[in-house]
C-alpha distance (Angstrom), angle and dihedral (degrees) to the residues before:
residue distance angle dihedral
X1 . . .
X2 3.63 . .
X3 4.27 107.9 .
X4 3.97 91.4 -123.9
X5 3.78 97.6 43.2
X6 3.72 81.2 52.5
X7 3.58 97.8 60.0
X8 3.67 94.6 35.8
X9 4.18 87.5 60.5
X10 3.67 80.5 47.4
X11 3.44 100.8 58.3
X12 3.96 91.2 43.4
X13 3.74 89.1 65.6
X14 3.80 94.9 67.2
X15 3.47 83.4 79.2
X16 4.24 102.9 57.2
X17 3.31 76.8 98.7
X18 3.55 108.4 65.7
X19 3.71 137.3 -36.9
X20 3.90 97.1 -150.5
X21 4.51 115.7 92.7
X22 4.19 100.5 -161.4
X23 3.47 128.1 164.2
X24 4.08 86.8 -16.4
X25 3.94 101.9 -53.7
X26 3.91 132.1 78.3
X27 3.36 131.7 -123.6
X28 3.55 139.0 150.6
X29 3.65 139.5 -66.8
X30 4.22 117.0 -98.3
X31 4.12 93.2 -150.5
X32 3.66 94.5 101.6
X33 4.16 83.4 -125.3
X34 3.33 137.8 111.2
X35 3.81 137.9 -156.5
X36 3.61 135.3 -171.3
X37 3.55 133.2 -134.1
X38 3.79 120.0 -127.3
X39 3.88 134.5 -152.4
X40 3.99 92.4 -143.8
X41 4.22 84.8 -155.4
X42 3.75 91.3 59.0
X43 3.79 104.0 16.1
X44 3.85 90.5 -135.4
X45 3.54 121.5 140.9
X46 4.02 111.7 -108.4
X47 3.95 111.2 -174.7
X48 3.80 125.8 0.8
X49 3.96 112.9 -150.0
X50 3.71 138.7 168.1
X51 4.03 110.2 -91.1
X52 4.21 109.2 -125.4
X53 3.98 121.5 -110.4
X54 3.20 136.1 -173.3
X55 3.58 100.2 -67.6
X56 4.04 93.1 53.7
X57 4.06 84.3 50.3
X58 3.83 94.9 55.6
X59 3.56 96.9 34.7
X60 3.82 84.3 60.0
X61 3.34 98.7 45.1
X62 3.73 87.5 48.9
X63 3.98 89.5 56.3
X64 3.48 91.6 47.5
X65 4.11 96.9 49.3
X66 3.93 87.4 53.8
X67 3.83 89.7 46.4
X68 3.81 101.5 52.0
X69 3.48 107.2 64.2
X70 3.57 98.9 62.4
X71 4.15 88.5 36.9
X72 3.55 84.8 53.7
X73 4.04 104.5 48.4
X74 3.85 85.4 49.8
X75 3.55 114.6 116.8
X76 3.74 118.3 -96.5
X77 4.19 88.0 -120.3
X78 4.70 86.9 50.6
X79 3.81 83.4 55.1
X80 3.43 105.2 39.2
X81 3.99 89.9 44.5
X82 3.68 88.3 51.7
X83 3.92 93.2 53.8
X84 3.66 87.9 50.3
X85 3.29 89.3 70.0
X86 3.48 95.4 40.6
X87 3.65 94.4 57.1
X88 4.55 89.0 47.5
X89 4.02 86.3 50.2
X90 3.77 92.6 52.3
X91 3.84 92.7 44.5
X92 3.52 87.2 53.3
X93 3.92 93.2 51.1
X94 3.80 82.0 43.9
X95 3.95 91.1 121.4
X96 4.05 92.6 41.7
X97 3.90 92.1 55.9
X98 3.68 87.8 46.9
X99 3.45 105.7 50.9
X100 4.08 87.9 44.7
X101 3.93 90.5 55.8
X102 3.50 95.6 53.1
X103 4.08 86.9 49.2
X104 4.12 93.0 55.4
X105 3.80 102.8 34.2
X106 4.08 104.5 23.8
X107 3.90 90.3 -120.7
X108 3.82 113.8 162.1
X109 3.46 111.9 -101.5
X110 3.33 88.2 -120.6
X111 3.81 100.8 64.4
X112 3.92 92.0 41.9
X113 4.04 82.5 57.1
X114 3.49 105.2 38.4
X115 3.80 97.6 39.0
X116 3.79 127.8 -3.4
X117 3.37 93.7 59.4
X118 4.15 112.1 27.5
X119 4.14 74.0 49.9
X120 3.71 93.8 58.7
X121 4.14 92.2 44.4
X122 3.64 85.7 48.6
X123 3.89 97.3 51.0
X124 4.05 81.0 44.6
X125 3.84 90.2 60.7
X126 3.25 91.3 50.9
X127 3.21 111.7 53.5
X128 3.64 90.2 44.8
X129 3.97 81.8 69.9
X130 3.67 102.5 35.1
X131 4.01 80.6 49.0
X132 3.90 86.7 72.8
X133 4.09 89.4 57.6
X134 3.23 108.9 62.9
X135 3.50 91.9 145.5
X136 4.30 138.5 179.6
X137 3.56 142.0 -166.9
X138 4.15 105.2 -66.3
X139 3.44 119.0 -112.1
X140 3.96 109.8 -75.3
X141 3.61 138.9 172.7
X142 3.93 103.2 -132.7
X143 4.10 106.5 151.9
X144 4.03 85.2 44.0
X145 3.65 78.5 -128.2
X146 3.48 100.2 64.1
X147 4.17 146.9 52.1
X148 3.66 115.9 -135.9
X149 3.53 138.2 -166.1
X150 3.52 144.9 168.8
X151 3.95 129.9 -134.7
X152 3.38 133.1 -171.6
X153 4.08 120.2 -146.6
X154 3.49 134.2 -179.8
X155 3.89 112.1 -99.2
X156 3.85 87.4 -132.3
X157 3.84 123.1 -121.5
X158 3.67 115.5 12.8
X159 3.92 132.3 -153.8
X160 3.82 110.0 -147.6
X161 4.07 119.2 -177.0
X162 4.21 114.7 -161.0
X163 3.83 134.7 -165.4
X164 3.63 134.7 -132.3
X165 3.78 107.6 -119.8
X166 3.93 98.6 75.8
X167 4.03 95.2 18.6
X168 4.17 101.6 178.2
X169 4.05 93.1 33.0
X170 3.58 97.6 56.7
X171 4.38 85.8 46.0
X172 3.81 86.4 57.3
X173 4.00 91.9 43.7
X174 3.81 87.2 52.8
X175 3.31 106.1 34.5
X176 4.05 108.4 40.2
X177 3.69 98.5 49.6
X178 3.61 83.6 52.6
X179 3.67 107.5 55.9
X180 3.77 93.8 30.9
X181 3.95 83.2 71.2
X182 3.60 87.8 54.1
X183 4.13 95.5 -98.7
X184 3.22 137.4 136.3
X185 4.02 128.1 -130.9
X186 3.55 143.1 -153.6
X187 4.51 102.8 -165.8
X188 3.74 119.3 -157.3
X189 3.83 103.7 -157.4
X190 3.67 118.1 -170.6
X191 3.61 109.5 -87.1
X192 3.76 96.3 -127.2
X193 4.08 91.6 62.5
X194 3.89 112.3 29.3
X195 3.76 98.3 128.7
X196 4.26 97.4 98.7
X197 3.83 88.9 35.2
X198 3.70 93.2 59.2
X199 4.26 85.2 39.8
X200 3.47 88.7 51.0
X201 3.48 95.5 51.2
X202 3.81 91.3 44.7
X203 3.66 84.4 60.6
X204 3.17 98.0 57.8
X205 3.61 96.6 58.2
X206 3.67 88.1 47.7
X207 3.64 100.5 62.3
X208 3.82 93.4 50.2
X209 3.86 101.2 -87.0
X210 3.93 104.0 145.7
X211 4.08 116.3 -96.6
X212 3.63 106.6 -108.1
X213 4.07 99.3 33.6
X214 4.18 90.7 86.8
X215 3.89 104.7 41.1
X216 4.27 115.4 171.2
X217 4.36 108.7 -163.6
X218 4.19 98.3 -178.3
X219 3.66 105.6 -152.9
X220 3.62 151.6 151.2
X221 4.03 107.1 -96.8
X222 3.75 101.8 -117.0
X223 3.38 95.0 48.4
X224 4.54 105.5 41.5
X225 3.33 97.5 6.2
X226 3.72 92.8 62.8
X227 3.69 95.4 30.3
X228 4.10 81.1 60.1
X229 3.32 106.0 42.1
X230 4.06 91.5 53.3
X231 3.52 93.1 35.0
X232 4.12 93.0 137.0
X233 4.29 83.2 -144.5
X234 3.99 89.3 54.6
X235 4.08 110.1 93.2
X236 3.74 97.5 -170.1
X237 3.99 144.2 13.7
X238 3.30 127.8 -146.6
X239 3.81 119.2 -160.2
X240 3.78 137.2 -170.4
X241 3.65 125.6 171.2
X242 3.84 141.2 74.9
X243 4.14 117.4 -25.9
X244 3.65 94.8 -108.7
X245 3.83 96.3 64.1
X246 3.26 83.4 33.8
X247 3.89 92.0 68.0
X248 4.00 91.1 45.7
X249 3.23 91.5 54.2
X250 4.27 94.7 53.6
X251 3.72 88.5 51.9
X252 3.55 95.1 54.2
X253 4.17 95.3 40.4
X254 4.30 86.9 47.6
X255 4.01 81.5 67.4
X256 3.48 97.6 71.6
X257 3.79 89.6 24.6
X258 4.41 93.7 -123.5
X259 3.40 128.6 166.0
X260 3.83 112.6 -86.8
X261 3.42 135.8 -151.6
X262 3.70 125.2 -178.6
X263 3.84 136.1 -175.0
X264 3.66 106.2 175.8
X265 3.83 130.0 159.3
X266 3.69 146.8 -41.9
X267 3.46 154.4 -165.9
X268 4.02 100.1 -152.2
X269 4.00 105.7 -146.8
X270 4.34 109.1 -137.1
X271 4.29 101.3 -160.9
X272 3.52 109.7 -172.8
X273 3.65 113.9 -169.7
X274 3.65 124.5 -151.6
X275 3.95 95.9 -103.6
X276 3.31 89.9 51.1
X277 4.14 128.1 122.0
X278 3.35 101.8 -98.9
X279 3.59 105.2 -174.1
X280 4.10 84.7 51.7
X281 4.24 92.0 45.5
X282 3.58 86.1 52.5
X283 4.07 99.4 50.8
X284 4.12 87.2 36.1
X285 4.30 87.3 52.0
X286 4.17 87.1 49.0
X287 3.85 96.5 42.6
X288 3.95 87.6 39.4
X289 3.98 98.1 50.1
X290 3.67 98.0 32.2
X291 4.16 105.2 54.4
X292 3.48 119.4 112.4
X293 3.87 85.1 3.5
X294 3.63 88.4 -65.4
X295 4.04 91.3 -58.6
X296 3.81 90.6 128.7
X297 3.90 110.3 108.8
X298 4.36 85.9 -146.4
X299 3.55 90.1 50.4
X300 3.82 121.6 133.1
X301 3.48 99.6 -105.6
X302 4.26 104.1 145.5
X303 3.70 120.1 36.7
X304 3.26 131.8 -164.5
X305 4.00 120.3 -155.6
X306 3.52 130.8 -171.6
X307 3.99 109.0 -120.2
X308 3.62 97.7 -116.8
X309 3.85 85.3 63.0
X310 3.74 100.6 23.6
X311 4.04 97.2 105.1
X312 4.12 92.5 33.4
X313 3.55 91.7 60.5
X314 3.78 96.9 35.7
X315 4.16 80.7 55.1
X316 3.66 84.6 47.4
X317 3.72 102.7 49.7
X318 4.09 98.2 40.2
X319 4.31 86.3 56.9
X320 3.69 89.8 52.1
X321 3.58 96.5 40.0
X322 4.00 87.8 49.0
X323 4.31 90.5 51.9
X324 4.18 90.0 54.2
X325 3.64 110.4 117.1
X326 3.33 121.3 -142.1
X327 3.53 115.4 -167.1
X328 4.06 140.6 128.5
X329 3.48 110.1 -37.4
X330 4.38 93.8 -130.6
X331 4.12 81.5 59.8
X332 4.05 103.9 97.7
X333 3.87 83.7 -148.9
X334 4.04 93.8 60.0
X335 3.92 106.6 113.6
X336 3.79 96.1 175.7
X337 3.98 127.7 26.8
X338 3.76 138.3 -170.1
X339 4.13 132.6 -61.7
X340 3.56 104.1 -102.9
X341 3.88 89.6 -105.4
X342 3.55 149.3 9.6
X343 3.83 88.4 -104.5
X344 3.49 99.1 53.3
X345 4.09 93.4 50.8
X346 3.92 88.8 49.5
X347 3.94 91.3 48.0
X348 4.35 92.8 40.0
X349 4.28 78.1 50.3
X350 3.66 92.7 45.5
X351 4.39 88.7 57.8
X352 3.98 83.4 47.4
X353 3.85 99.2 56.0
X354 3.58 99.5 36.0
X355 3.95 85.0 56.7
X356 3.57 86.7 47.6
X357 3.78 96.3 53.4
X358 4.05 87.7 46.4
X359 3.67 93.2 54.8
X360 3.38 112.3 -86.9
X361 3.70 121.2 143.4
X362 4.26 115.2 -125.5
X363 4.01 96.5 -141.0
X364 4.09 89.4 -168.1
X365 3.80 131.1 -28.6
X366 3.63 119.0 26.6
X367 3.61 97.9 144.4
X368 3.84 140.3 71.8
X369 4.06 107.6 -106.9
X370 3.90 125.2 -123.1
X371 3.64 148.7 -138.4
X372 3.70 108.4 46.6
X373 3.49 107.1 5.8
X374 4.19 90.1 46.4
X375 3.74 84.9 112.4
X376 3.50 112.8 55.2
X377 3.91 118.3 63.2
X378 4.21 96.3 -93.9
X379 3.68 121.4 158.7
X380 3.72 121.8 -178.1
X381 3.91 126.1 -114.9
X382 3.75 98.9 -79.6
X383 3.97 118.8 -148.3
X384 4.04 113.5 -172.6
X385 3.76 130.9 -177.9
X386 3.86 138.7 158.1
X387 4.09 91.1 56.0
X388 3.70 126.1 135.1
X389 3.79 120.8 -96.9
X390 4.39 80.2 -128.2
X391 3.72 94.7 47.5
X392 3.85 124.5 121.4
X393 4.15 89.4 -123.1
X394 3.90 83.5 55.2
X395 3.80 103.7 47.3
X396 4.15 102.5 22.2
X397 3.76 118.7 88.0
X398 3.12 102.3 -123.2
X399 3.70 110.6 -177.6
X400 3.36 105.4 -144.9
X401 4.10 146.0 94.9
X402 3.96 88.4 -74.9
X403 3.41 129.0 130.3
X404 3.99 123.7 -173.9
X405 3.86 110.4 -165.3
X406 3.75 120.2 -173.3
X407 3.89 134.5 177.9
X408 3.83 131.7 -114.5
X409 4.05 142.3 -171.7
X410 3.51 107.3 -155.3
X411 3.61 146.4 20.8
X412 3.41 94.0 -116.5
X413 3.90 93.0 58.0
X414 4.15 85.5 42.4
X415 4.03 92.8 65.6
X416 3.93 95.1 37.1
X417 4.21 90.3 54.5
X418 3.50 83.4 47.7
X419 3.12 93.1 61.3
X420 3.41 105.9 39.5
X421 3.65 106.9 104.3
X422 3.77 129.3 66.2
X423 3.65 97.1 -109.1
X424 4.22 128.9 87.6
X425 3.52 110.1 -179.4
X426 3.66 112.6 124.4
X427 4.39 129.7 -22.2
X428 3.63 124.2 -169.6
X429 4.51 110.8 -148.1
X430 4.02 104.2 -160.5
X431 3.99 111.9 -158.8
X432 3.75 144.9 99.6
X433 3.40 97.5 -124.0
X434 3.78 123.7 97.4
X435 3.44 98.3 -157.4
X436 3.79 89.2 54.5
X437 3.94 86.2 46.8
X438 3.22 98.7 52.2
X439 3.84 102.5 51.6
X440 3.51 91.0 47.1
X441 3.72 91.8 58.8
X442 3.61 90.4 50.0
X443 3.79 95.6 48.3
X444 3.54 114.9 43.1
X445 3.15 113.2 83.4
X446 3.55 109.0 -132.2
X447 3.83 140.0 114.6
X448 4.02 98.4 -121.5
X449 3.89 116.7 26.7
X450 3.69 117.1 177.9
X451 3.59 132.5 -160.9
X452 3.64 124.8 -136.8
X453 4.01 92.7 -14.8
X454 3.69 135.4 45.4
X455 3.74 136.9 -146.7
X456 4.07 102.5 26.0
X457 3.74 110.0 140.3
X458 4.04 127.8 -169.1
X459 3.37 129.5 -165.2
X460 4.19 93.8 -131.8
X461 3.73 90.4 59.0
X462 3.82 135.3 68.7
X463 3.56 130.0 -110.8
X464 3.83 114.2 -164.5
X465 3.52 133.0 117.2
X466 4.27 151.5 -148.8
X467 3.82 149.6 -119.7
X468 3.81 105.9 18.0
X469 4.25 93.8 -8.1
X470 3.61 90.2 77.6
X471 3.57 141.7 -128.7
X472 3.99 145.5 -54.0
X473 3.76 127.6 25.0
X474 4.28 130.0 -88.3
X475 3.93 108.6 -150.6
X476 3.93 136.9 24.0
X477 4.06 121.7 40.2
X478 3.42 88.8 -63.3
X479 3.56 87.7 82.5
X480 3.96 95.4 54.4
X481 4.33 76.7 78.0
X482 3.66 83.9 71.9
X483 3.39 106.6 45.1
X484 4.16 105.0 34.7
X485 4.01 129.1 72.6
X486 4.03 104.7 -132.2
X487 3.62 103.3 -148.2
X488 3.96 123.4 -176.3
X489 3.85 114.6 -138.0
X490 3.82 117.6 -172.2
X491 3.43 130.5 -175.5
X492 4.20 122.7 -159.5
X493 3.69 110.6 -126.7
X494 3.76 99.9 -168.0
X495 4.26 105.2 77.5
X496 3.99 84.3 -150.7
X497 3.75 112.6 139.3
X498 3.90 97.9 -147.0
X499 3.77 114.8 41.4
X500 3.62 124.4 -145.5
X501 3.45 92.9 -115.5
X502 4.42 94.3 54.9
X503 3.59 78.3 80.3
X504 4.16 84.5 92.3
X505 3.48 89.6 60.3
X506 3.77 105.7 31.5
X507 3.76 98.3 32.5
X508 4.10 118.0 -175.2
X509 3.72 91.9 -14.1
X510 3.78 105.5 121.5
C-alpha cells in the first residue's frame, strides 16, 4: 500500500470513535444511524461512525451558548493571540490535513498541498489579525446635541452548514469569521467528508481556543442540518451548497427570523474576446473547468469565444484536455482525481448524454475510463460544443470536469450570454483591451469577475455572490458584516430635562 494512503487510513481511524467535536471532546452520534466514509478513487469504505440527531445538535449548541460569552468579552488582542496559534498548529499539521482530504474527496495530493490547505492556514492568519479590527463608526457629534458611536458585537451562537467539494476550506470560511467576532459556532459538514472539520476543530482546542466555541455535529441534512438551522438558540446560519438547498434552508432560518448567509451555485461565464491571448484563455479555460474535478461552484464551466478564435481555442482546449492525467490522487503525478462518489459521476454523466442525444457535439471525454480506475467515481475531462445557449448543459451546474464553449459576434451579445443564466457567482473577461475589461467588470453580474485568469482566491478579499448564488461574502473583513450586530449607542450631551423636541408630545404646556 502506498506510504501516504497508509497514513491517511491512519488518521481516519481517530475517528471510530465518534464523529461528533462538542465542547472539545468527541463522541458519537445519538441518531441510531450510521454512515460510511468512502475513498471516491477506490470506492472502499474508510471510517464507519454514528450519524448526529437531534440530541448531538442541541447538545452542541448548548456547549457553544455557555462558551460564547466569555469568548466574546475577550479582548480583541486574547482572541487574536489565540488564533495565532491556531493558524502555526494547523501549518504544522499541514501534511495530516492533506493527506486526509485526498482520502474523503479523491483530490490530488497535489491540490490538497498546494492549495486547500496552505489556503485555509492562510485565511487562519488572517483573521487572527483582522480579529484585532473590529472596528465602528468613531465617536461623532451628529444631532449637535448628541455623541454617537457605533459598536460591533458578536451575534452570539452561530449555525454554519458546509459542502463536500473543498471540505477543510469551507470549515475555515465558516468558522474563522465567526469566532474572530467573538462568536461561537456549531459547523454541519457534509457527512461524506468530516475528517478536516473535526481536525480543524481539534485544532482549535489545541492552541488554547476555549472547548465549546468550535463545535462539529456530522449529520444527514434533514435530520441536523435542519435541527441547526431552526435551533431557536442559534442567531445566524451560514450556508454553502447548491441553490436548491439553499432555498430550504431560508424557509426554515425565516422561522426564527436569524441572520442568513448563503453561497449557493454557479455557472461561472469564461468571455474570450477576439484580442485576447489565446494560448493563455485556453490554459486559464482547462485549469478553470478542471479543478477539483470541476466541483468548484466558480469554475469555468461555459465559455464564450469570439468567432475569429472560436475553433483555435476549441483546438486548443480539446489537446489539453486530452494530456490531463487522471490517476490516484496519493500519486504526485495525478492532475485530475475522482467525483466524490459514485452518484455524483453517474449524475455529471447523465448532463453529458442527454446533451449528446440533443445535439451536442462531445469534443473529448464524455465517458468514465476503465481498467484500473473502473472503481472509483472518474470521469474524463469533458469538452462540449454545438449546444443551445437555453439548454440544460448550458444553464445547470453541473459539477463536474465539463466545459461548454460557444461562439459569439459582438460584445454586446458577449455580456448578454453571460448573463443568461440565473446564477452570479464568479465570470472570467479574457482580452487586452481595457476598455473591453472594464465594461465587462461592470456588466456581468457576478460577485467575483476576473480579468485575464480565473479561480485565484485571497484571503483580504471577499468571495460571495448574486441572483440565484446567494448572498453575503466568505473571506476578508467584508465578512465581519455577516457575522457582527452593529448597534448605535448615543449619549445626550445637553443635561436638560425637557428637550426641545418634547414639545411634540407636551405642546404649549410650560
Amino acid at each position: 500500500m502506498d506510504h501516504s494512503r497508509e497514513t491517511a487510513l491512519k488518521i481516519a481511524e481517530r475517528f471510530g470513535g465518534g464523529a461528533q467535536y462538542i465542547a472539545g471532546a468527541l463522541r458519537p452520534g445519538c441518531s441510531g444511524r450510521s454512515h460510511d466514509v468512502v475513498d471516491p478513487a477506490t470506492g472502499e469504505a474508510v471510517l464507519r461512525y454514528e450519524l448526529a440527531g437531534a440530541q448531538d445538535v442541541d447538545a452542541a449548541v448548548a456547549a457553544a451558548e455557555e462558551a460564547q460569552p466569555q469568548w466574546g468579552s475577550a479582548t480583541p488582542g486574547e482572541r487574536s493571540d489565540a488564533m495565532h496559534r491556531f493558524a502555526a498548529l494547523l501549518a504544522e499539521r499541514a501534511q495530516e490535513l492533506a493527506l486526509a482530504e485526498s482520502l474523503q474527496c479523491g483530490k490530488p495530493v497535489k491540490l490538497t498541498t498546494e492549495f486547500d490547505v496552505p489556503g485555509s492556514v492562510d485565511n487562519t492568519a488572517f483573521f487572527a489579525g483582522a480579529a484585532r479590527h473590529l472596528q465602528g463608526v468613531a465617536a461623532g457629534e451628529y444631532s449637535g446635541d448628541h455623541t454617537s458611536y457605533v459598536r460591533r458585537e458578536p451575534v452570539g451562537v452561530v449555525g454554519s452548514i458546509a459542502p463536500w467539494n473543498y471540505p477543510l476550506q469551507m470549515a475555515a470560511w465558516k468558522v474563522l469569521p465567526a469566532i474572530a467576532a467573538g462568536n461561537a459556532i456549531v459547523l454541519k459538514p457534509a457527512e461524506l467528508t468530516p475528517l478536516t472539520s473535526l481536525m480543524f476543530a481539534q485544532a482549535a482546542t489545541d492552541a488554547g481556543i476555549p472547548p465549546g466555541v468550535v463545535n462539529v455535529v456530522t449529520g444527514a441534512g434533514p435530520d441536523a442540518g435542519e435541527h441547526l438551522v431552526g435551533h431557536p438558540s442559534v442567531a445566524m446560519t451560514s450556508f454553502t451548497g447548491s441553490t436548491a438547498v439553499g432555498r430550504r434552508v431560508a424557509e426554515i432560518a425565516t422561522r426564527t427570523v436569524k441572520r442568513l448567509h448563503l453561497e449557493l451555485g454557479g455557472k461561472a461565464p469564461f468571455v474570450v474576446f477576439d484580442d485576447a491571448d489565446v494560448e493563455a484563455a485556453a490554459h486559464g479555460a482547462v485549469a478553470g473547468a478542471l479543478i477539483n474535478t470541476g466541483q468548484d461552484c466558480t469554475a469555468a464551466t461555459r465559455a464564450y469565444v469570439q468567432r475569429p478564435l472560436y475553433e483555435t481555442f476549441v483546438a486548443a482546449v480539446a489537446d489539453l484536455f486530452a494530456a490531463v492525467r487522471l490517476g490516484d490522487p496519493f500519486d504526485p503525478h495525478t492532475d485530475l482525481g475522482p467525483l466524490i462518489s459514485q452518484v455524483q459521476r453517474d449524475r455529471v454523466a447523465g448532463f453529458v448524454d442527454r446533451a449528446r442525444g440533443d445535439g451536442a457535439r462531445v469534443v473529448t471525454g464524455g465517458e468514465a475510463p476503465g481498467g484500473g480506475l473502473a472503481t472509483g467515481a472518474y470521469y474524463r475531462p469533458t469538452l462540449i460544443t454545438d449546444a443551445p445557449q437555453h439548454s440544460e448543459i448550458v444553464q445547470g451546474e453541473i459539477f463536474g470536469p465539463v466545459l461548454v464553449v460557444l461562439p459569439f459576434d459582438t460584445d454586446d451579445e458577449a455580456l448578454r450570454l453571460a448573463n443568461d443564466t440565473p446564477y452570479g457567482l464568479a465570470a472570467s473577461a479574457w482580452t487586452r483591451d481595457v476598455f473591453r475589461a472594464g465594461r465587462a467588470t461592470r456588466e456581468i453580474k457576478a460577485g467575483c469577475v476576473w480579468v485575464n485568469d480565473h479561480i485565484p482566491i485571497i484571503s483580504e478579499m471577499p468571495h460571495g455572490g448574486c441572483k440565484a448564488s446567494g448572498f453575503g461574502k466568505d473571506m476578508s473583513a467584508y465578512s465581519f458584516d455577516e457575522y457582527t450586530q452593529v448597534k448605535h449607542v448615543m449619549y445626550d450631551n445637553t443635561a436638560v430635562a425637557r428637550k426641545d423636541w418634547h414639545r411634540t408630545i407636551f405642546g404649549d404646556r410650560g
